[in-house]
N, C-alpha and C positions, 0 to 999 in steps of 0.2 A: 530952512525948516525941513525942507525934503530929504537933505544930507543927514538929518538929525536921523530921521523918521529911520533910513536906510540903515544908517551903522546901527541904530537899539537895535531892528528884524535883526542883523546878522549877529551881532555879542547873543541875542536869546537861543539863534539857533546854535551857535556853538558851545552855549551852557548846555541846551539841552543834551545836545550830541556827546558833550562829554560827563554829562553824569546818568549816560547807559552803560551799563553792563559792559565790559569786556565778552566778548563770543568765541569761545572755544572752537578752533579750528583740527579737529580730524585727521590724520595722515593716515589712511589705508595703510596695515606693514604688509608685507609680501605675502601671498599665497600659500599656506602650506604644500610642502613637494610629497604630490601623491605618492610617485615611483618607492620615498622610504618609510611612505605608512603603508604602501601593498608591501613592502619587503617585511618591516617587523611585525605583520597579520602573517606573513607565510612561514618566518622564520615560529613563530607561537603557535601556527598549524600544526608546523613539522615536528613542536616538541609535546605536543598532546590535547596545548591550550586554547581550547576551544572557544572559549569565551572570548577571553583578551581577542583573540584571532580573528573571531563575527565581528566586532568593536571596529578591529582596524578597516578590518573590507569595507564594513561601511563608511568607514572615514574618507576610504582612497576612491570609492565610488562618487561621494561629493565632489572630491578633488579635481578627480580626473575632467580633463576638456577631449579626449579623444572616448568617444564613444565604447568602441569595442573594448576597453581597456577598462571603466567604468563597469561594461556590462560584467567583466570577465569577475571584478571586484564584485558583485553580485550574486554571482553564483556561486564562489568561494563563501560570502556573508551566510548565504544560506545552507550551506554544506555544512560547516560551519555549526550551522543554530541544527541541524541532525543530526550529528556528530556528539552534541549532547541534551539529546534527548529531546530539545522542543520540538517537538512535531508542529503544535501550533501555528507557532512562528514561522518556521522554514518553509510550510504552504505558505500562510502571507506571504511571505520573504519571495517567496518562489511564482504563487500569482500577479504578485508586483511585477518581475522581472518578464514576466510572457507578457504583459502587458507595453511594458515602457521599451522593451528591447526583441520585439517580436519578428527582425530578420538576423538575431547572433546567431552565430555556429553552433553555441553552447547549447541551445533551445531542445533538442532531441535532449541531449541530458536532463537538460530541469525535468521535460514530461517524467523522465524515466525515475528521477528523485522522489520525484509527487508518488509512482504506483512504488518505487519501493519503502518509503513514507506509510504509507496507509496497509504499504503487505504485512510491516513489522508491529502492526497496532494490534494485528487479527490475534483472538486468543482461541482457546477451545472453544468446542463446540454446542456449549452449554453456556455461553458468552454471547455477549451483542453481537447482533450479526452486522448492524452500518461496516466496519471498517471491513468486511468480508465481499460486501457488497461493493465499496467503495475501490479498494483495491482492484475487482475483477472489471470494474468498468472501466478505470484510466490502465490497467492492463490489456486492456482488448484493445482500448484507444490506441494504445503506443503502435501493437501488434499492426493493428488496423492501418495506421499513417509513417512507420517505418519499419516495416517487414522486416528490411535486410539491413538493419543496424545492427552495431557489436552487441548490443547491450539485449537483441530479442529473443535470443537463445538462452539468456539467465530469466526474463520474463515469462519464455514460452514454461518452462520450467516451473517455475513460480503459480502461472495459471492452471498447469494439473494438479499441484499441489491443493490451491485453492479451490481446486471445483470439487475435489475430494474432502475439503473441509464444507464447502457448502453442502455436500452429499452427506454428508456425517450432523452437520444442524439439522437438514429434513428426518434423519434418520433417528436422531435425538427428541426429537418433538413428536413424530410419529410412534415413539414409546411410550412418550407420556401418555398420547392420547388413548394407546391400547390398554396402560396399565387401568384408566379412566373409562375404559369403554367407552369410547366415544369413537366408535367405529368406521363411520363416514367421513371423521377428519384425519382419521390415522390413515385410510386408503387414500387420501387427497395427497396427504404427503407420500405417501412411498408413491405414488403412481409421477408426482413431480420427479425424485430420482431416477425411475424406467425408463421417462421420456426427457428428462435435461442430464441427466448424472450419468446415462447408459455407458460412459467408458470409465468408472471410477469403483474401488475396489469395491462399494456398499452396493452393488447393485444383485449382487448374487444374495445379500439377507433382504433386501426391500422386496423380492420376487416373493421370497422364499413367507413372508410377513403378509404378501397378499392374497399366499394361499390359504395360509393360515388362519387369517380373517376369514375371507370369503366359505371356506369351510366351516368353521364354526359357526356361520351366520347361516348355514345350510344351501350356499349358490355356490355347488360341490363343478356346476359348468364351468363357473369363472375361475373357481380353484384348479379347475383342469387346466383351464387356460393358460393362466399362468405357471404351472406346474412345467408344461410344454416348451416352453419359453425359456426354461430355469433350465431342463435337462435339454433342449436342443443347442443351448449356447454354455454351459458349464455341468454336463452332466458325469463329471469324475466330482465334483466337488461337496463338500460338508451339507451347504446347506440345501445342495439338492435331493442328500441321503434322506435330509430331515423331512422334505416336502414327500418324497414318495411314500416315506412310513407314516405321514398322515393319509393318504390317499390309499395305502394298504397296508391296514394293521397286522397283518402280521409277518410285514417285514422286518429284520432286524439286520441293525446295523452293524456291518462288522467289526469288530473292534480292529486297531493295526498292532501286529506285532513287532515293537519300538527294536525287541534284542532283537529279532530276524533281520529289522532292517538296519538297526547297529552292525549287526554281523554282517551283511554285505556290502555293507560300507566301508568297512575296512580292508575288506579282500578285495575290494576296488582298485580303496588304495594301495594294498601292496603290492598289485598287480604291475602299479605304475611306478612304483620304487625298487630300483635293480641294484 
C-alpha cells in the first residue's frame, strides 16, 4: 500500500513538472569594443559631425573598464555637445565629469570649457547680464587655481575683455537712469565703474558723467572732484575737454585739424620710404 502511495507522489510530481513552461535561458553576447566606438566618435569629430561624434563618446565611456580612457570619452562627449551649440548639455556633460572623474589630467580643461561656454553666451551690453557675470566668476576661478596653465593667457584675455563689457552694462544703465533723472542711481553706477572698472576704457566717460551730474545738481565740490581725477589721470583726453568746459564756460574746445594731421602723416611716412 505504501509502494502504491510512493509511485502516485512521484508520476504527480513529474506531471506537474513537466506541464511548466519551458524557461528561456540568456547568453550574455560579448561586450561591445570601446576602443572602435571612440575611433568612429573621433573619426565623425574630425569630419565636422558633431552629434553622431557626442553619441559615440558617450557610448565608448559606458564601455570602457579603464578609467582614464572612459573619462577621456567624456570630455570629447562634451566638447562635442559645444561644438554644436548646446551649451546646456556640455555644462551637465561637464559637471558630470568633475564630479565622477575628479583626479583626470583632463580636469583643468573641462574648468576652462565651462568659462569659455558661458564667455560665448555674453551678448551686448543691453543684454542679460547672468552669463557676463557667470563667465567672469569661473574665469577668475580657473585664473585663481591654475595660473600657469597653457590655456590662462587666452582667459586672462577674455577677462579684460569682459570687465569692459561689464563696464559698458554699468554705463548702459547709468544712461538710462540720467536720461530718467533719477540722479542718485545713475551716480551709483558710474561710481561702481571708478571703483571696480578703473582700468577699462569707460572710465574716462563715467568720471566725466559724475561731473556732469554733480554739477547740475549744483555740488559744483564734487564736480571738482571728480573733474581732478578725470584730468590728473587722462588730461589730453575728450572727455576731459568736455568736463573742463562745464567747469569753465567759456572754454572752447579746439577743434583738430584732420588735413594738418593728414599732412603730417604722410611726410612721416615718406620720410621712412627711400
Amino acid at each position: 500500500m505504501l509502494n502504491k502511495i510512493l509511485l502516485s507522489l512521484l508520476i504527480s510530481i513529474f506531471l506537474i513538472s513537466c506541464s511548466k513552461k519551458k524557461e528561456v535561458v540568456y547568453i550574455s553576447e560579448s561586450k561591445a569594443d570601446p576602443y572602435k566606438i571612440y575611433q568612429e566618435g573621433l573619426d565623425a569629430f574630425q569630419n565636422g559631425d558633431y552629434f553622431f561624434a557626442e553619441k559615440k563618446f558617450s557610448e565608448a565611456e559606458l564601455n570602457f573598464k579603464v578609467v582614464e580612457l572612459a573619462a577621456k570619452s567624456a570630455i570629447m562627449s562634451s566638447y562635442s555637445l559645444y561644438g554644436i551649440n548646446f551649451y546646456t548639455q556640455a555644462l551637465t556633460n561637464l559637471d558630470r565629469f568633475l564630479k565622477k572623474y575628479p583626479a583626470d589630467v583632463n580636469i583643468i580643461y573641462a574648468h576652462y570649457l565651462i568659462a569659455i561656454i558661458y564667455y560665448e553666451q555674453i551678448e551686448d551690453e543691453a543684454k542679460d547680464l547672468l552669463p557676463l557675470i557667470k563667465a567672469n566668476k569661473q574665469i577668475e576661478f580657473f585664473l585663481r587655481e591654475y595660473p600657469d596653465s597653457d590655456y590662462s593667457l587666452d582667459l586672462r584675455f577674455k577677462k579684460n575683455l569682459i570687465q569692459n563689457q561689464l563696464a559698458a552694462k554699468e554705463l548702459y544703465i547709468a544712461k538710462y537712469y540720467i536720461t530718467t533723472q533719477k540722479w542718485v542711481a545713475a551716480i551709483n553706477r558710474l561710481k561702481v565703474i571708478v571703483e571696480k572698472y578703473d582700468k577699462t576704457i569707460f572710465i574716462e566717460e563715467a568720471l566725466h558723467r559724475l561731473v556732469e551730474i554733480h554739477y547740475y545738481l549744483g555740488l559744483e565740490k564734487e564736480a571738482k572732484k571728480y573733474a581732478k581725477i578725470l584730468g590728473y589721470n587722462y588730461n589730453s583726453g575728450e572727455w576731459f575737454e568736455q568736463s573742463y568746459k562745464i567747469l569753465n564756460k567759456n572754454y572752447e574746445i579746439a577743434k583738430k585739424d584732420k588735413t594738418k594731421d593728414e599732412k603730417n602723416f604722410f611726410k612721416k611716412i615718406l620720410k621712412k620710404i627711400k
